[in-house]
Biopython code that builds the backbone (N, CA, C, O; Angstrom):
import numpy as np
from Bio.PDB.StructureBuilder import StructureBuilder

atoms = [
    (1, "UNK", "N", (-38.393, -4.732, 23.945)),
    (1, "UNK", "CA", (-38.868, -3.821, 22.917)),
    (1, "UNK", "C", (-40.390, -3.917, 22.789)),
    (1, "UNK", "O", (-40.969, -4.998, 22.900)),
    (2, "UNK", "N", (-41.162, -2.510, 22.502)),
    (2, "UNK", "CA", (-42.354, -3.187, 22.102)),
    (2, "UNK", "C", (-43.109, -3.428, 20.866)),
    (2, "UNK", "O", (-42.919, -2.649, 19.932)),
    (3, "UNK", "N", (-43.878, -4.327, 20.737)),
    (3, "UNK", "CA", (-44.552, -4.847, 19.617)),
    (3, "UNK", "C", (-44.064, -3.761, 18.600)),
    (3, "UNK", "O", (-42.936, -3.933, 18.139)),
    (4, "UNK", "N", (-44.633, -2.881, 18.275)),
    (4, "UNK", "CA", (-44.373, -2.048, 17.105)),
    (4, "UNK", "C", (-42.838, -2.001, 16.333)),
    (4, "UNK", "O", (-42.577, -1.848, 15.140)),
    (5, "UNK", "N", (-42.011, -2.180, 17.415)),
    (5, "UNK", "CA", (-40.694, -2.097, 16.591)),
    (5, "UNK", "C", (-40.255, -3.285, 16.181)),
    (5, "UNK", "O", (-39.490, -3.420, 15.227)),
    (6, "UNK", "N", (-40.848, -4.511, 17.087)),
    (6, "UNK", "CA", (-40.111, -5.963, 16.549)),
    (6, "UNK", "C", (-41.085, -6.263, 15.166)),
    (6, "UNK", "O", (-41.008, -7.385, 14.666)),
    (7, "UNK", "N", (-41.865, -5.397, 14.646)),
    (7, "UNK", "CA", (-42.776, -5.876, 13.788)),
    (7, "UNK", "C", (-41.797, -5.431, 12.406)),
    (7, "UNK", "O", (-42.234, -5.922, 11.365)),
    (8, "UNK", "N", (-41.003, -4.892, 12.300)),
    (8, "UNK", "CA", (-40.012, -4.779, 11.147)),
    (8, "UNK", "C", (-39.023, -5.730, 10.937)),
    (8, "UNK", "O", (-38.690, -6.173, 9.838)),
    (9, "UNK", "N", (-38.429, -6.119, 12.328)),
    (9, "UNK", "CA", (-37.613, -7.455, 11.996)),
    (9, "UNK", "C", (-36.153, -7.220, 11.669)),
    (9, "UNK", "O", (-35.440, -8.130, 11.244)),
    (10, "UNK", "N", (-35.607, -5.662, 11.926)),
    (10, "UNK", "CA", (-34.463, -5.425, 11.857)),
    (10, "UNK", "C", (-33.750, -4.906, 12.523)),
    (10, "UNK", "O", (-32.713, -4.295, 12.264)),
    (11, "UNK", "N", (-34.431, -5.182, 13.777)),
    (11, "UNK", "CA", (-33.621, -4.806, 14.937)),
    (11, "UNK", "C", (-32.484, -5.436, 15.622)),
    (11, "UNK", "O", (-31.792, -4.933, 16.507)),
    (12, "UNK", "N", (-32.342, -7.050, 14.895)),
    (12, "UNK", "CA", (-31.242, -7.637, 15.369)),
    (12, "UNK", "C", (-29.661, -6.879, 14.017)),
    (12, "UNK", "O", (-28.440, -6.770, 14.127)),
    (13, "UNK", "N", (-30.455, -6.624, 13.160)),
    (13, "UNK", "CA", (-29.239, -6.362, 12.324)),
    (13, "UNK", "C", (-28.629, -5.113, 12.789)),
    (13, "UNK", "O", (-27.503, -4.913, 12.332)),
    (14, "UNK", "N", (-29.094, -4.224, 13.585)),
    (14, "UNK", "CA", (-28.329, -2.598, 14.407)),
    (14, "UNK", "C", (-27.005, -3.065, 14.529)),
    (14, "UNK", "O", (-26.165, -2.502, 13.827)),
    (15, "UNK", "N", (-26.595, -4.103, 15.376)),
    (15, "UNK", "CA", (-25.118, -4.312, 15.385)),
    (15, "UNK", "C", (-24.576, -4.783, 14.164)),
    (15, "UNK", "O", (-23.487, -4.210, 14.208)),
    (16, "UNK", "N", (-24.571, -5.249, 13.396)),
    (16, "UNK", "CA", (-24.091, -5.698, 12.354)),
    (16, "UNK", "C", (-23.710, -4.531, 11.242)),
    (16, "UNK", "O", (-22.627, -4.575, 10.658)),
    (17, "UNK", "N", (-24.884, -3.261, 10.939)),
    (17, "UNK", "CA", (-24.616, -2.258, 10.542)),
    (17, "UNK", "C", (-23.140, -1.460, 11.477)),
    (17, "UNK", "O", (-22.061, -1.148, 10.973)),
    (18, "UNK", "N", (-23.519, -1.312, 12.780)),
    (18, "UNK", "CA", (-22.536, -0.399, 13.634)),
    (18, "UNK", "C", (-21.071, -1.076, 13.603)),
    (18, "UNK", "O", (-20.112, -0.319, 13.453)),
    (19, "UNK", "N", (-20.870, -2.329, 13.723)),
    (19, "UNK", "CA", (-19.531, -3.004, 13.076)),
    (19, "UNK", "C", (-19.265, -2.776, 11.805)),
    (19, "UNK", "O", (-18.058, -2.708, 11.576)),
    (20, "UNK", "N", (-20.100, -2.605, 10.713)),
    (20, "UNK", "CA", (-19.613, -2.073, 9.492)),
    (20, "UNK", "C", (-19.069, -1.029, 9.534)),
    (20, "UNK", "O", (-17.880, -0.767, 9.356)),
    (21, "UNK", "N", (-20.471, 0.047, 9.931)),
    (21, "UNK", "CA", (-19.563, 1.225, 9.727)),
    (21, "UNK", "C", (-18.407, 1.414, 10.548)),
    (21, "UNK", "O", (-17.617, 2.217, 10.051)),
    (22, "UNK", "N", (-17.993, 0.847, 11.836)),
    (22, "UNK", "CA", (-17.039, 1.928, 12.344)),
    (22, "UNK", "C", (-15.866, 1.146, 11.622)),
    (22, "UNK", "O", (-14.796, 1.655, 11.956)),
    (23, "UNK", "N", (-15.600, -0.503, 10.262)),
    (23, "UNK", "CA", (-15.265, -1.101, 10.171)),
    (23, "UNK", "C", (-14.399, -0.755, 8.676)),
    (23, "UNK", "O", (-13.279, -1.131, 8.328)),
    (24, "UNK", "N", (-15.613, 0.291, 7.821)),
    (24, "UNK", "CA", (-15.616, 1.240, 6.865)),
    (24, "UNK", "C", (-14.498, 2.324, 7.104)),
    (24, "UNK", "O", (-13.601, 2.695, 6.347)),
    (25, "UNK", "N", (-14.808, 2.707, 8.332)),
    (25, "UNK", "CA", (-14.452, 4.523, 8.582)),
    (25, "UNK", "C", (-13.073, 4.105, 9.531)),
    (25, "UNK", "O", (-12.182, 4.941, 9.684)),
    (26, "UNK", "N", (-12.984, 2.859, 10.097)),
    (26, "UNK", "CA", (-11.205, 2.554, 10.320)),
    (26, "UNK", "C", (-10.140, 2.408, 9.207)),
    (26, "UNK", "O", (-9.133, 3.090, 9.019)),
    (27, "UNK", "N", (-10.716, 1.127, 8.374)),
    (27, "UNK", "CA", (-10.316, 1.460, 6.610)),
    (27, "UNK", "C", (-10.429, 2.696, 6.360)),
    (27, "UNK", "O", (-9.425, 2.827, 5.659)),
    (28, "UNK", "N", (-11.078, 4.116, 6.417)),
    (28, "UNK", "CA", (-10.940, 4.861, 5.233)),
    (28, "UNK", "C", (-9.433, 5.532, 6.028)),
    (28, "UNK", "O", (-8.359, 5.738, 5.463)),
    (29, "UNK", "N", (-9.757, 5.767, 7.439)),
    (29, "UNK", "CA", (-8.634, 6.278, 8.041)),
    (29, "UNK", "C", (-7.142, 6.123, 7.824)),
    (29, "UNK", "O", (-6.300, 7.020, 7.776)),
    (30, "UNK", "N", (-6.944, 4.581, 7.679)),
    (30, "UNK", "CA", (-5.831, 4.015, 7.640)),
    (30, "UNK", "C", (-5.537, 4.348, 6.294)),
    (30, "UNK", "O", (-4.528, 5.052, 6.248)),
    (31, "UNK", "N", (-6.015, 4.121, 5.209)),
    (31, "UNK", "CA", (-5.989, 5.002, 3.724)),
    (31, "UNK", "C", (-5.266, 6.095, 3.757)),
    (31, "UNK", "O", (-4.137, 6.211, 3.279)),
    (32, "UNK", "N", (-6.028, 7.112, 4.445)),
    (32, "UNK", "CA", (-5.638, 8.532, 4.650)),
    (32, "UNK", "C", (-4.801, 8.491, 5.309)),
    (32, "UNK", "O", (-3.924, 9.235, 4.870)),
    (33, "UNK", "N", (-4.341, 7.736, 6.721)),
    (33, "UNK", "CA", (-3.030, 7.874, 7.046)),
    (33, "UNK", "C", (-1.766, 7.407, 6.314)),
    (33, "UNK", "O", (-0.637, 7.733, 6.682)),
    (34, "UNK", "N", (-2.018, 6.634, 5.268)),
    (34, "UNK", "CA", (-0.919, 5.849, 4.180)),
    (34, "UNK", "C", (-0.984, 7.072, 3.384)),
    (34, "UNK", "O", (0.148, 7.493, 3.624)),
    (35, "UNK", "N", (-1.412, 7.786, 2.745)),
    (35, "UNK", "CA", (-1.626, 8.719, 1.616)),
    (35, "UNK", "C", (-0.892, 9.600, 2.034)),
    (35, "UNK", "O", (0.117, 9.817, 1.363)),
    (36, "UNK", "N", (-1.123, 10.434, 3.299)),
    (36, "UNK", "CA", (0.004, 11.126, 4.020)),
    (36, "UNK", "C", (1.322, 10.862, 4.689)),
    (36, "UNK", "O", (1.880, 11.705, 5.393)),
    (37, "UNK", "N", (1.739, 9.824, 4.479)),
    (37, "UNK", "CA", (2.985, 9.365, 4.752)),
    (37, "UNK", "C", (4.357, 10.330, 4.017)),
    (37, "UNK", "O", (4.254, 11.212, 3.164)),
    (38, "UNK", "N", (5.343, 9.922, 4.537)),
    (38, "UNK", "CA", (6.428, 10.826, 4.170)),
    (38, "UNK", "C", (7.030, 10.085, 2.535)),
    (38, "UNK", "O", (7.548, 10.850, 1.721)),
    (39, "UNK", "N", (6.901, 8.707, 2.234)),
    (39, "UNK", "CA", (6.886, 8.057, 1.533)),
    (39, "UNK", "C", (6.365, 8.713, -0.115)),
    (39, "UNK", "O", (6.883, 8.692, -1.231)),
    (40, "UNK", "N", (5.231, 9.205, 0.380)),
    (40, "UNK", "CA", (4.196, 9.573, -0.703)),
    (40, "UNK", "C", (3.948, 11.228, -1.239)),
    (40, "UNK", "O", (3.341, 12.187, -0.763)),
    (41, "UNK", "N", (4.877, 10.967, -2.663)),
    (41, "UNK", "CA", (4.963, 12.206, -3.239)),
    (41, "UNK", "C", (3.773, 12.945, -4.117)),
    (41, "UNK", "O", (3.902, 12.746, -5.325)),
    (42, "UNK", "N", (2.630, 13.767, -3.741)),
    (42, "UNK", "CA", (1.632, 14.206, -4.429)),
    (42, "UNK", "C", (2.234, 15.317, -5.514)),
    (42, "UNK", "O", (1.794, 15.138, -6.650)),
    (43, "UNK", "N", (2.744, 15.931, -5.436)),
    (43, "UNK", "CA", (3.229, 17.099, -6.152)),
    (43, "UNK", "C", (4.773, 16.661, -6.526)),
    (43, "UNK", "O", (5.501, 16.985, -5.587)),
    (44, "UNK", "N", (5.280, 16.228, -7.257)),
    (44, "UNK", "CA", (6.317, 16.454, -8.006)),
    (44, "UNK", "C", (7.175, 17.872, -9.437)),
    (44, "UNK", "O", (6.499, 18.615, -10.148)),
    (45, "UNK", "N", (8.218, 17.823, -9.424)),
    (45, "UNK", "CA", (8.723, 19.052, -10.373)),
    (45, "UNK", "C", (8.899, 18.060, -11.353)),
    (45, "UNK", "O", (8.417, 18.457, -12.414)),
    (46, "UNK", "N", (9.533, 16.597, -11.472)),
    (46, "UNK", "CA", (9.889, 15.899, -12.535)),
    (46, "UNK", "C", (9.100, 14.780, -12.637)),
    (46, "UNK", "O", (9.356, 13.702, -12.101)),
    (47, "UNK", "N", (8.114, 15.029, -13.340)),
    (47, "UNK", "CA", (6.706, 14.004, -13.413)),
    (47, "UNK", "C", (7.658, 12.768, -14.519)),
    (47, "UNK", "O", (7.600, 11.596, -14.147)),
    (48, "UNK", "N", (8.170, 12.960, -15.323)),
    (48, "UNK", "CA", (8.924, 11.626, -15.915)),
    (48, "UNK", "C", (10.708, 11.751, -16.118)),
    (48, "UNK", "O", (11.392, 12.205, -17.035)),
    (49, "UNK", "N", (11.003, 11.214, -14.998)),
    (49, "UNK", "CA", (12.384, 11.225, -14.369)),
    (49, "UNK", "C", (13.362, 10.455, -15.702)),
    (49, "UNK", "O", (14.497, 10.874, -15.931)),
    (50, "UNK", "N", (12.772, 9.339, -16.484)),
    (50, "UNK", "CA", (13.612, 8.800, -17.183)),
    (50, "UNK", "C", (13.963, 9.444, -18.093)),
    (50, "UNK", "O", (15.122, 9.298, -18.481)),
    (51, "UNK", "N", (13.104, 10.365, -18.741)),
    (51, "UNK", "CA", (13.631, 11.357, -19.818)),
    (51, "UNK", "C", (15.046, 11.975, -19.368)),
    (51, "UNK", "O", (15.942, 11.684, -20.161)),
    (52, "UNK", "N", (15.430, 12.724, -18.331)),
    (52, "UNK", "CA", (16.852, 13.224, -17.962)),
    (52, "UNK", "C", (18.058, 12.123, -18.253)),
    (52, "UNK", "O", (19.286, 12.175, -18.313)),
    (53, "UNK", "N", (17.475, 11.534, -18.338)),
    (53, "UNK", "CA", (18.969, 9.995, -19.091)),
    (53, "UNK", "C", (19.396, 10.607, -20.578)),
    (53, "UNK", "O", (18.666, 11.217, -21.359)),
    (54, "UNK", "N", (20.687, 10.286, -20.719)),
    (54, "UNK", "CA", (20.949, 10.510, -22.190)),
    (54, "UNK", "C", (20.902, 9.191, -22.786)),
    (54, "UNK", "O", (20.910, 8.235, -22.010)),
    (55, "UNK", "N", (20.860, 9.000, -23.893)),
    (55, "UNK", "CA", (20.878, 7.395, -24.709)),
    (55, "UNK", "C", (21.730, 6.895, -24.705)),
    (55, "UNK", "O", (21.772, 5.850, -25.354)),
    (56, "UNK", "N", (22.917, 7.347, -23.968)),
    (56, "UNK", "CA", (24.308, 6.546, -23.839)),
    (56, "UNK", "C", (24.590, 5.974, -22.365)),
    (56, "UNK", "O", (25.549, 5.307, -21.977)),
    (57, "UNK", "N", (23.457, 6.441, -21.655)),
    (57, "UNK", "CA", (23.421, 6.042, -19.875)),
    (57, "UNK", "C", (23.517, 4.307, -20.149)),
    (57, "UNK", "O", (22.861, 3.612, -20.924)),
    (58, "UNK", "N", (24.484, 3.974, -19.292)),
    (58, "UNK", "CA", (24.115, 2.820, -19.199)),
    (58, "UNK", "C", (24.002, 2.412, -18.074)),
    (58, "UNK", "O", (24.802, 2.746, -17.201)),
    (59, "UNK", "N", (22.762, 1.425, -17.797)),
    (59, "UNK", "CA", (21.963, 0.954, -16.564)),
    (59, "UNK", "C", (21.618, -0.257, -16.698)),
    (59, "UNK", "O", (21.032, -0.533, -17.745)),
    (60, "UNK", "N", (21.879, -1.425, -15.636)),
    (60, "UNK", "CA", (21.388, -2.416, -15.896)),
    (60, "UNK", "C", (21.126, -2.985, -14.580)),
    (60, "UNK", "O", (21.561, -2.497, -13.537)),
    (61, "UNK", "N", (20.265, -4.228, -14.673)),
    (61, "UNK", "CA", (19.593, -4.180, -13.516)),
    (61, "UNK", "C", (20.605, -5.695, -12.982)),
    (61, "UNK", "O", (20.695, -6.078, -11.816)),
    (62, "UNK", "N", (21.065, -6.145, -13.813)),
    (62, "UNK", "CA", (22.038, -7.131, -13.991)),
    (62, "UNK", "C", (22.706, -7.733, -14.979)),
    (62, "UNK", "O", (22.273, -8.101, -16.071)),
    (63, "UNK", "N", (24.508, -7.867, -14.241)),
    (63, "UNK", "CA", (25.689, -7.454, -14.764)),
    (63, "UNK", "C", (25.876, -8.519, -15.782)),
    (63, "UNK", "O", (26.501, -9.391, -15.177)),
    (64, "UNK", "N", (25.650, -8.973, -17.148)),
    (64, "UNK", "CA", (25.991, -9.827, -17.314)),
    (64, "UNK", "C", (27.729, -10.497, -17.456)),
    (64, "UNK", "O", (27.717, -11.722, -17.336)),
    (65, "UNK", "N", (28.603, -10.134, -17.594)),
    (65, "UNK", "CA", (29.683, -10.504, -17.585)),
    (65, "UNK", "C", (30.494, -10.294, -16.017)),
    (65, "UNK", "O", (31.706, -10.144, -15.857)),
    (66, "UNK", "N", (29.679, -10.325, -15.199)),
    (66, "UNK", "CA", (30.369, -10.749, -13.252)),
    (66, "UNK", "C", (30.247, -12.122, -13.416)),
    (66, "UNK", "O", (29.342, -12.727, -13.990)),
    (67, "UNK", "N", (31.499, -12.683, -12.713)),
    (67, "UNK", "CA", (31.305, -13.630, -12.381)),
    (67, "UNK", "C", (30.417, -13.652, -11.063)),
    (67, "UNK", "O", (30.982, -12.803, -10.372)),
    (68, "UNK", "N", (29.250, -14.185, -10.254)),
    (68, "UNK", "CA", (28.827, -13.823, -9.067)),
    (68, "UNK", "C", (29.229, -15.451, -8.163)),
    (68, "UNK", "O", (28.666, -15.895, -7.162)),
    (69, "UNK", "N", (30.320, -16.023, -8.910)),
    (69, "UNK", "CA", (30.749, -17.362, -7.773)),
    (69, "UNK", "C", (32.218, -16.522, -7.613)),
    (69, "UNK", "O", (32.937, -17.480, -7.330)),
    (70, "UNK", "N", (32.954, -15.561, -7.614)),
    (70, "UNK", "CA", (34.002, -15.096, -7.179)),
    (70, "UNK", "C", (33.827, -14.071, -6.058)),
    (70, "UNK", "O", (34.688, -13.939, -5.188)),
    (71, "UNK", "N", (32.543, -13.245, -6.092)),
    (71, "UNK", "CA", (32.022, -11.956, -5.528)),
    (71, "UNK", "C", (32.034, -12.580, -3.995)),
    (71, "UNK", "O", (31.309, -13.549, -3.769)),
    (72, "UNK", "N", (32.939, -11.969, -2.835)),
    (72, "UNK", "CA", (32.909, -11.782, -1.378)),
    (72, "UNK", "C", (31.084, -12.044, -1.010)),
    (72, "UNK", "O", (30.162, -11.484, -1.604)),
    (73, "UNK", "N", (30.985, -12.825, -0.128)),
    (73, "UNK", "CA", (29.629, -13.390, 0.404)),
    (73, "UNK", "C", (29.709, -12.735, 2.329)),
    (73, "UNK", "O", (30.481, -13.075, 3.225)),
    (74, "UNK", "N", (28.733, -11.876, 2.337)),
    (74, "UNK", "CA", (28.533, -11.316, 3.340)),
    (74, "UNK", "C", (27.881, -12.449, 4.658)),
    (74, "UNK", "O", (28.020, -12.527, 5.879)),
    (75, "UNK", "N", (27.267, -13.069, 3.800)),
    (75, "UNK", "CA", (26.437, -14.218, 4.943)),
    (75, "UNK", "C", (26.719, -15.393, 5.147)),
    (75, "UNK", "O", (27.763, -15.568, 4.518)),
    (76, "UNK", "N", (26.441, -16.316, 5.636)),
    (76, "UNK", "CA", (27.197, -18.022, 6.066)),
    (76, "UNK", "C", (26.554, -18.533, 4.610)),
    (76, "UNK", "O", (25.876, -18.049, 3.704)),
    (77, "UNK", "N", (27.228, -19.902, 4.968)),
    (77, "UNK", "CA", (27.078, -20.704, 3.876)),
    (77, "UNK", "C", (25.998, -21.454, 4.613)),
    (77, "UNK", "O", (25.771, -21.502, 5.822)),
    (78, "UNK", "N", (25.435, -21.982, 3.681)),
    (78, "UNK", "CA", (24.411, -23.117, 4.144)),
    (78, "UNK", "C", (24.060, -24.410, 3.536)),
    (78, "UNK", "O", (23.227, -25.139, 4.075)),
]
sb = StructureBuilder()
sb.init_structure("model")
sb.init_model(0)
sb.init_chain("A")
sb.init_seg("    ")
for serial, (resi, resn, name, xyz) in enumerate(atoms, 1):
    if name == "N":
        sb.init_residue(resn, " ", resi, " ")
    sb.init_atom(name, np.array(xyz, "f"), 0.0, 1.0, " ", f" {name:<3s}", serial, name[0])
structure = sb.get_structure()
């Protein structure tokens, strides 16, 4: 290089910028490819789904009165 440009002193940092950015713009990609996934609903008709429940639905996330030491075991014992 000559004199004039090494006189700034930031010519070793060029690579360090060019790994950022293309490091930036792979992240933003991968973003945008998650955002468009089939997974990911932007537009919905029923923005709050729990309202369609009546107050007598009953839902629980667990049973309290199963026994779960009688319940068929799909996997080995260990």
């Amino acid at each position: 290089y000559p004199k004039a440009v090494c006189k700034t002193g930031v010519e070793h940092l060029i690579p360090q910028f060019f790994f950022m950015v293309l490091g930036m713009s792979g992240a933003s990609l991968y973003l945008i490819r998650l955002a468009r996934g089939p997974h990911v609903r932007w537009v919905t008709n029923n923005p709050e789904p729990w309202n369609k429940l009546s107050p007598t639905y009953q839902y629980k996330l667990v049973a309290v009165t199963t026994d779960y030491k009688k319940l068929k075991k799909e996997g080995p014992d260990f």
